[in-house]
DSSP file (Angstrom, degrees, kcal/mol; ACC not computed):
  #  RESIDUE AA STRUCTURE BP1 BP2  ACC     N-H-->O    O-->H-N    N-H-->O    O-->H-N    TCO  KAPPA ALPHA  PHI   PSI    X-CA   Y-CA   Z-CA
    1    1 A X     >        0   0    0      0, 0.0     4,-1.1     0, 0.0     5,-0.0   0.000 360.0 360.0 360.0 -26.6    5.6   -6.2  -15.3
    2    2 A X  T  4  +     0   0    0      1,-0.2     4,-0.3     2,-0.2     0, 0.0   0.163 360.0  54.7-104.5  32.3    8.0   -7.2  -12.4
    3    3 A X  T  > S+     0   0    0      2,-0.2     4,-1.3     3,-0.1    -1,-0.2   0.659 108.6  50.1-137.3 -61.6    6.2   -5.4  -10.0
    4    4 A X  H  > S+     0   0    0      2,-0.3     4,-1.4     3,-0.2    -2,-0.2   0.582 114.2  47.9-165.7 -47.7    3.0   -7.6  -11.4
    5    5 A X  H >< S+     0   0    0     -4,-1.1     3,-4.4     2,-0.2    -2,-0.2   0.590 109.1  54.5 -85.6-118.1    5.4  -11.2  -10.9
    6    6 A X  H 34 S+     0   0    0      1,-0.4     4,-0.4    -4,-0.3    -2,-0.3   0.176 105.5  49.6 -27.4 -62.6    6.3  -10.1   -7.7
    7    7 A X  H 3X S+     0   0    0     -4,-1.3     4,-1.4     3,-0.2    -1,-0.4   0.849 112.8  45.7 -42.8 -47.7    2.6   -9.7   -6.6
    8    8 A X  H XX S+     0   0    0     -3,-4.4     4,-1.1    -4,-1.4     3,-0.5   0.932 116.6  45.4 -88.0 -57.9    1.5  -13.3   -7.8
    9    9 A X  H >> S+     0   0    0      1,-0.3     3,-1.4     2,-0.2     4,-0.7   0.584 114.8  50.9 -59.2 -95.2    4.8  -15.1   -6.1
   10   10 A X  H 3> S+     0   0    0     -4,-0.4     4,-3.5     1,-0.3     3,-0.4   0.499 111.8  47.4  35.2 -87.9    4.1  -13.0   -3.1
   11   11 A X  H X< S+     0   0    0     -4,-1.4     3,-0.7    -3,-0.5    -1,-0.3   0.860 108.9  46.1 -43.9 -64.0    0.8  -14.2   -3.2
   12   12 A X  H X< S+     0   0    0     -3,-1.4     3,-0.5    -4,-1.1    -1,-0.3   0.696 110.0  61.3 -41.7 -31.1    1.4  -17.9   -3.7
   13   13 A X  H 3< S+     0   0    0     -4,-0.7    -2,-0.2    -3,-0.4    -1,-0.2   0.870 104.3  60.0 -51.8 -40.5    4.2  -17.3   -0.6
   14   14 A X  T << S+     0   0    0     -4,-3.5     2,-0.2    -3,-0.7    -1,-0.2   0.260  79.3  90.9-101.1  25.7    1.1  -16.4    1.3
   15   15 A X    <   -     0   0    0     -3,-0.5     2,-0.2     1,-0.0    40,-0.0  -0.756  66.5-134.7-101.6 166.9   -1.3  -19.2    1.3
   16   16 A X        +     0   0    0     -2,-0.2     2,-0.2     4,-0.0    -2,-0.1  -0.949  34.5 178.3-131.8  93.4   -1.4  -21.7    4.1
   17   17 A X    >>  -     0   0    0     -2,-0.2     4,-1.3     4,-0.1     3,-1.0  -0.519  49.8 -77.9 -88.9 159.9   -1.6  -25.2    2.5
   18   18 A X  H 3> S+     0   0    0      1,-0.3     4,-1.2     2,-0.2    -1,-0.0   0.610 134.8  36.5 -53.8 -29.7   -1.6  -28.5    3.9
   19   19 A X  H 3> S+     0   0    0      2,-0.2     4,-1.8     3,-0.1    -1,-0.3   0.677 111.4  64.5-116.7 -33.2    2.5  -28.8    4.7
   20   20 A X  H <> S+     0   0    0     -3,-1.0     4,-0.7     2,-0.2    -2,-0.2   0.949 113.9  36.4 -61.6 -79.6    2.3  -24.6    5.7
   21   21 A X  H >X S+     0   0    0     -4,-1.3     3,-3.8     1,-0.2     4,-0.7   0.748 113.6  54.2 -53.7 -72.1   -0.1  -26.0    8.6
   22   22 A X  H 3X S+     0   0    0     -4,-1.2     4,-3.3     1,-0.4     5,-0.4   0.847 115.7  41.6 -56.1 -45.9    1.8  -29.4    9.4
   23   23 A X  H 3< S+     0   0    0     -4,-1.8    -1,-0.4     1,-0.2    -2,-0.2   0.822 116.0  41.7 -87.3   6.5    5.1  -27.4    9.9
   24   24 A X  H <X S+     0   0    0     -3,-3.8     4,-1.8    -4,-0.7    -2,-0.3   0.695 115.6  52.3-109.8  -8.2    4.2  -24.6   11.7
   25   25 A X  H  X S+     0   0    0     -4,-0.7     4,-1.9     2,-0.2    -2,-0.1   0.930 115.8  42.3 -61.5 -83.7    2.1  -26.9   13.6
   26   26 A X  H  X S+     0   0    0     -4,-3.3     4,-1.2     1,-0.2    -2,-0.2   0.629 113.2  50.7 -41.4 -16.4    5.3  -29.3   14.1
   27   27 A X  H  > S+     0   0    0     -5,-0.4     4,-3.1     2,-0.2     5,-0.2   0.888 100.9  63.2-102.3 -37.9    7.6  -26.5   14.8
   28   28 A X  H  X S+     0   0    0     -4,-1.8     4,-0.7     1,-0.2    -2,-0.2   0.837 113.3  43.2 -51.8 -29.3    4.9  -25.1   17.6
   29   29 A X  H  X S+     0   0    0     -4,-1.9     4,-2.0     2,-0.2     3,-0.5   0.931 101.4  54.6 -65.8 -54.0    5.7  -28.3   19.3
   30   30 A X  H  X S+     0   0    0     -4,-1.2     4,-2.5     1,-0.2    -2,-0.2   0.927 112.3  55.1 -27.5 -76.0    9.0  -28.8   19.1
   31   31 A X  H  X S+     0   0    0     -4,-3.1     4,-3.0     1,-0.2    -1,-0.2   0.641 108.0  44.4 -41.5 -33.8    8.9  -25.2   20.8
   32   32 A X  H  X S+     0   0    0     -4,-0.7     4,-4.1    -3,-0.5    -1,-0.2   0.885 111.0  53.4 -68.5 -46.1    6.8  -26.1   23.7
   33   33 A X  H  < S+     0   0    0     -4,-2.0     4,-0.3     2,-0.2    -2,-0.2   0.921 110.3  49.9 -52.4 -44.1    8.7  -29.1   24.2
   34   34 A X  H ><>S+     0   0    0     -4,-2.5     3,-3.3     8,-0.3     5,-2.6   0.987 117.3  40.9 -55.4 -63.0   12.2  -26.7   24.2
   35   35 A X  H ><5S+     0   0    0     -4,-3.0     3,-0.6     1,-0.3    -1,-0.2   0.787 111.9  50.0 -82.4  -7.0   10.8  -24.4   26.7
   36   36 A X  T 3<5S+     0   0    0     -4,-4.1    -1,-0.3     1,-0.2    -2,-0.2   0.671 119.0  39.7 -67.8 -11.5    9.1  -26.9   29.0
   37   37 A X  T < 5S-     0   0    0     -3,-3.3    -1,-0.2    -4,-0.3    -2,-0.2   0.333 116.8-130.8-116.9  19.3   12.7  -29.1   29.1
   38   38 A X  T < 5 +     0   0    0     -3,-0.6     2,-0.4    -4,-0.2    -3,-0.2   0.904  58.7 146.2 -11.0  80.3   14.1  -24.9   29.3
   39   39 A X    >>< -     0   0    0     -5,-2.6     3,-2.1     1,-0.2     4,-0.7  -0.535  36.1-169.5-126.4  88.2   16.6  -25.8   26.4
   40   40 A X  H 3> S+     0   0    0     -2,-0.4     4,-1.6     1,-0.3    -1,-0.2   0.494  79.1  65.2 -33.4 -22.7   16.8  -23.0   24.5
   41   41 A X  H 34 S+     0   0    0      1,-0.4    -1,-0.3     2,-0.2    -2,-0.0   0.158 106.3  52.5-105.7  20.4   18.8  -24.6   21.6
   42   42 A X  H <> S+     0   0    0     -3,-2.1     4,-0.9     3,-0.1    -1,-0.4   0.588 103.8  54.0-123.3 -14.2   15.5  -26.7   21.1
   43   43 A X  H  X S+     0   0    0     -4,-0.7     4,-1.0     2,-0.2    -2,-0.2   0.576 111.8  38.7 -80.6 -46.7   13.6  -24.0   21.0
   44   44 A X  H >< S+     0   0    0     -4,-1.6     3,-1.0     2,-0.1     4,-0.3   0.945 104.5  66.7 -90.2 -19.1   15.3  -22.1   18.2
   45   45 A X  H >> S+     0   0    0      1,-0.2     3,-2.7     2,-0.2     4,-0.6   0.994  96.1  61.1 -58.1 -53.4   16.0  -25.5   16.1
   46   46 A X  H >X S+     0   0    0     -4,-0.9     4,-1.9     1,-0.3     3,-1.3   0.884 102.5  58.1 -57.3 -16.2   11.6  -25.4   15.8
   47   47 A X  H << S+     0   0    0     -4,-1.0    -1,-0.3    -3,-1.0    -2,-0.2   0.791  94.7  57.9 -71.7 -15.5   12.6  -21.9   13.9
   48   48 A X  H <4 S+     0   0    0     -3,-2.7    -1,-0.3    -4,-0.3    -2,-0.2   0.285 113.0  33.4 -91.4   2.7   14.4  -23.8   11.8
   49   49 A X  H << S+     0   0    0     -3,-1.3     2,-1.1    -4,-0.6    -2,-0.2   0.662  90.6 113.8-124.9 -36.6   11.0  -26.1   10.6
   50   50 A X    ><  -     0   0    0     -4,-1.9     3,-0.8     1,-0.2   -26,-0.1  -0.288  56.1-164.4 -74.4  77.7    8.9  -22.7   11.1
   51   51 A X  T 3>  +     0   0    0     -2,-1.1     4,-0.8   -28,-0.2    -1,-0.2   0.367  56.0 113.1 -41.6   7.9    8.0  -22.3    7.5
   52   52 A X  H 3>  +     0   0    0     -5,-0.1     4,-2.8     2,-0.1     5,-0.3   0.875  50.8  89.2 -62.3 -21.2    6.9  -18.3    8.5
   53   53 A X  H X> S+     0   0    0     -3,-0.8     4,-2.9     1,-0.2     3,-0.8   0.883  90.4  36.3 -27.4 -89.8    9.7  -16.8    6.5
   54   54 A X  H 3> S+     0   0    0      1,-0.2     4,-1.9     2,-0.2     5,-0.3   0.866 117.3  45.2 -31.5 -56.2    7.9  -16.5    3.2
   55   55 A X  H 3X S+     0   0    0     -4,-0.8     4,-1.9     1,-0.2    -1,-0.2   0.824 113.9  54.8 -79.8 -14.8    4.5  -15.7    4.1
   56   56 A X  H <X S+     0   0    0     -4,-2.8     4,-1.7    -3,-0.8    -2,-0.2   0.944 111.9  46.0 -80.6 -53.9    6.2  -12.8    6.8
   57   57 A X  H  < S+     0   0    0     -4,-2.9    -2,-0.2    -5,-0.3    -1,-0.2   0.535 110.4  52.0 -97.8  -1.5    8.1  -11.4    3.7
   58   58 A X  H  X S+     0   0    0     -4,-1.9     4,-2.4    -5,-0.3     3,-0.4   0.855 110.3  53.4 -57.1 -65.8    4.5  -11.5    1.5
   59   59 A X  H  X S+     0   0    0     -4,-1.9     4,-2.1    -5,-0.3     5,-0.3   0.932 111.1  40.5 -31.5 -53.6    3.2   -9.6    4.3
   60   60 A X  H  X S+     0   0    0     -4,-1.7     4,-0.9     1,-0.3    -1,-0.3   0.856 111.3  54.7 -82.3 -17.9    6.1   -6.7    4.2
   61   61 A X  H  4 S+     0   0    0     -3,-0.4    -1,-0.3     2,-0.2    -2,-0.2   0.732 114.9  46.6-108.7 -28.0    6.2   -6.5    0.3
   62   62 A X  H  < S+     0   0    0     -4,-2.4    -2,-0.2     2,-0.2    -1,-0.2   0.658 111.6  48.6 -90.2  -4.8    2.1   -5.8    0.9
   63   63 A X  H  X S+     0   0    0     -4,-2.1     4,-1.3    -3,-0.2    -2,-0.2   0.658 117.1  41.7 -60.4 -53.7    2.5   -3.3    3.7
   64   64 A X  T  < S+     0   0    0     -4,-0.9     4,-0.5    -5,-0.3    -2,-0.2   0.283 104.5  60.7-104.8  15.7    4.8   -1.5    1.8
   65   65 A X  T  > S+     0   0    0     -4,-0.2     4,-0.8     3,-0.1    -1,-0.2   0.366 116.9  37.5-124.5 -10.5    3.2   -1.6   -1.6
   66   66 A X  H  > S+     0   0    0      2,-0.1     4,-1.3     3,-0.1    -2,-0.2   0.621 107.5  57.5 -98.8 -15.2    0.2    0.3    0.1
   67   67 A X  H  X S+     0   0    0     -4,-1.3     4,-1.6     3,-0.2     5,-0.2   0.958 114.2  44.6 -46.9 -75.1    2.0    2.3    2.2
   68   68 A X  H  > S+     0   0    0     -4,-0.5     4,-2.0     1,-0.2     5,-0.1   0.701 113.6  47.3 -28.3 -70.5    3.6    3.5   -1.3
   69   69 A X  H >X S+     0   0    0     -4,-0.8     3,-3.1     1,-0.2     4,-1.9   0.900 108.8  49.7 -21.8 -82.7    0.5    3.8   -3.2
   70   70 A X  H 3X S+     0   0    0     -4,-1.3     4,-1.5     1,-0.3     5,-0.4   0.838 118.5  46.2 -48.2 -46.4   -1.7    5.8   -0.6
   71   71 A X  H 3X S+     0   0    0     -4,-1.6     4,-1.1     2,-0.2    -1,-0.3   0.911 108.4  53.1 -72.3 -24.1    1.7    8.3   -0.5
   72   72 A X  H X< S+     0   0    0     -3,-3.1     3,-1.2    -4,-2.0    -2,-0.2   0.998 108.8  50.7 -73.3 -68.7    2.0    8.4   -3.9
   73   73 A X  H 3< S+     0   0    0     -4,-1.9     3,-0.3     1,-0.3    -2,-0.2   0.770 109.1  50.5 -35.0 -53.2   -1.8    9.5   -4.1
   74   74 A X  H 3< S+     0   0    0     -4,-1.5     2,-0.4     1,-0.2    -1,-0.3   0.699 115.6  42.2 -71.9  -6.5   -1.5   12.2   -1.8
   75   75 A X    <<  +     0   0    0     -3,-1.2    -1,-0.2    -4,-1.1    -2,-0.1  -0.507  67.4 177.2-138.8  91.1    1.1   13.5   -3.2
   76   76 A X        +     0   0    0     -2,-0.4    -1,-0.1    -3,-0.3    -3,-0.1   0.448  42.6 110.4 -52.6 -12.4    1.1   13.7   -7.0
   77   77 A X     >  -     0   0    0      1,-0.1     4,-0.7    -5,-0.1    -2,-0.1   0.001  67.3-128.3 -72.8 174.5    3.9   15.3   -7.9
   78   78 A X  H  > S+     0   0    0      2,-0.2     4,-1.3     3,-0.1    -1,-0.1   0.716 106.6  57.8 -85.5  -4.4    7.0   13.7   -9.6
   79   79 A X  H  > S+     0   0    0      1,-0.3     4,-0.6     2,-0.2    -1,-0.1   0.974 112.5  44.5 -84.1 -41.7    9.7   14.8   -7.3
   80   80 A X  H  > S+     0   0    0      2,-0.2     4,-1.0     1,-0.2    -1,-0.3   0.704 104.6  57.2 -78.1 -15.6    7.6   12.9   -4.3
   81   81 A X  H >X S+     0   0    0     -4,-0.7     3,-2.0     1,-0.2     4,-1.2   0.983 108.9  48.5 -71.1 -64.2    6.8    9.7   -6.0
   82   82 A X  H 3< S+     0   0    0     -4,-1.3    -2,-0.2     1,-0.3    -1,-0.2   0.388 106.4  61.8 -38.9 -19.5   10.8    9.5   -6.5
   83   83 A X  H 3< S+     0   0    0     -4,-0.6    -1,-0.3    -3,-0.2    -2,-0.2   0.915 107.2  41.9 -55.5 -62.0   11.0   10.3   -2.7
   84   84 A X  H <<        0   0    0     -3,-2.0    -2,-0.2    -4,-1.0    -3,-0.1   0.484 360.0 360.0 -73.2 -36.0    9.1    7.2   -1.8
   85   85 A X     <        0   0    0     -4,-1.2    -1,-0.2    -5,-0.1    -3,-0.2   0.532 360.0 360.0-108.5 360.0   10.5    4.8   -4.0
């Protein structure tokens, strides 16, 4: 069941909604602006607006929750599922 909750927040992390575009949008700017003026510490404040966090850590929890599967499928046994996880 918490495997099953993880998967729908995850999921909701991973849409791109009207304020997901506007800030990564904003933040791409912000960024251009830093390295065109070459001020680095404006360029890492737009990471700080760069709403990618979430949908980058949707990403790795769905990477690794097929990795898992597909090993778990080739290899049935109990001792290797317990390997894996």
């Amino acid at each position: 069941m918490r495997e099953q909750t993880l998967s729908e927040q995850f999921e909701l992390n991973a849409r791109s909604d009207q304020p997901f575009l506007v800030l990564t949008l904003a933040a791409g700017i912000i960024a251009t602006l830093g390295l065109l003026a070459n001020s680095s510490a404006v360029a890492n404040g737009a990471m700080l607006i760069a709403p990618w966090m979430l949908p980058l850590r949707a990403a790795a929890f769905g990477i690794l929750e097929a990795a898992l599967m597909t090993y778990c499928s080739r290899n049935d046994s109990p001792q290797h599922i317990s390997l894996a996880l």
